[in-house]
C-alpha positions in Angstrom: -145.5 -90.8 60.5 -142.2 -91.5 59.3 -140.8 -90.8 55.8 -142.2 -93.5 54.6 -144.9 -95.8 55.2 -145.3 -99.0 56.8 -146.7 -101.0 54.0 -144.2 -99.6 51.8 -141.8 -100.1 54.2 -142.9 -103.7 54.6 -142.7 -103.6 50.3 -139.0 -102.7 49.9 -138.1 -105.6 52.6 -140.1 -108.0 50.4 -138.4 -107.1 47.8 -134.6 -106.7 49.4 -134.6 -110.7 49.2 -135.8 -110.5 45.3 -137.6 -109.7 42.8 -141.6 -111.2 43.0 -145.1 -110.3 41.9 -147.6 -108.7 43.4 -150.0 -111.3 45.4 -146.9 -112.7 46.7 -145.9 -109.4 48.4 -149.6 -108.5 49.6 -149.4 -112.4 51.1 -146.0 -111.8 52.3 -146.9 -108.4 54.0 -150.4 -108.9 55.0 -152.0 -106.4 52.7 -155.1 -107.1 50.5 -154.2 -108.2 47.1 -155.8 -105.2 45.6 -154.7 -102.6 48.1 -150.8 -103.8 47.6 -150.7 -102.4 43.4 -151.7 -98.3 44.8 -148.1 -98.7 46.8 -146.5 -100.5 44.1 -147.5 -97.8 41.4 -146.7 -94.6 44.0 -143.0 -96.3 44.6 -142.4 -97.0 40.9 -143.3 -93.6 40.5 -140.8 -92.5 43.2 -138.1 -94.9 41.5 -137.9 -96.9 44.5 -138.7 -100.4 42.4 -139.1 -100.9 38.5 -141.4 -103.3 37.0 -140.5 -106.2 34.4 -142.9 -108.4 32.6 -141.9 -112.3 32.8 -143.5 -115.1 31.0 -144.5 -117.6 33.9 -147.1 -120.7 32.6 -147.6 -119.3 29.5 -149.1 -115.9 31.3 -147.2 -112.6 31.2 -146.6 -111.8 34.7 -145.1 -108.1 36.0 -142.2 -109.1 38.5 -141.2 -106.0 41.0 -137.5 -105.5 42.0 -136.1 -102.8 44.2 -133.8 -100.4 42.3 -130.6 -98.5 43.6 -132.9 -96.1 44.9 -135.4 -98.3 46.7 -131.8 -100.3 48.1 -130.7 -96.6 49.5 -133.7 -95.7 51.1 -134.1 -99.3 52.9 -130.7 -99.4 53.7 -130.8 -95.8 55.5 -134.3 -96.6 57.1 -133.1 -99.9 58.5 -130.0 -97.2 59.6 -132.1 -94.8 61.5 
């Protein structure tokens, strides 16, 4: 396996084209919508993305957005 995986992988891409929640990226990506948040924690914790809670139909929602890091590593994966 690579340096990083391909549902992570699949998670910064998402995420190249904007910030969105997490059922829109497990959708997106074809992952299970409860499978998707174990990625999203693990590259928060890598500081690959950073989370921000949004107020969307009266509900507090957690929006994901790639940081400079997450944009680095893409960028020299897509490279390679």
């Amino acid at each position: 396996m690579g340096l990083i995986g391909d549902t992570k992988l699949g998670i910064l891409r998402k995420l190249s084209d904007g910030q969105a929640h997490g059922y829109a990226i497990a959708e997106d990506i074809g992952v299970s919508s409860g499978g998707i948040y174990t990625h999203l924690d693990e590259l928060e914790d890598e500081g690959m993305i950073r989370v921000t809670e949004q107020e969307n139909e009266g509900r507090q929602k957690k929006y994901y957005e790639l940081t400079e890091s997450g944009e680095l590593l893409l960028k020299a994966l897509e490279d390679s």
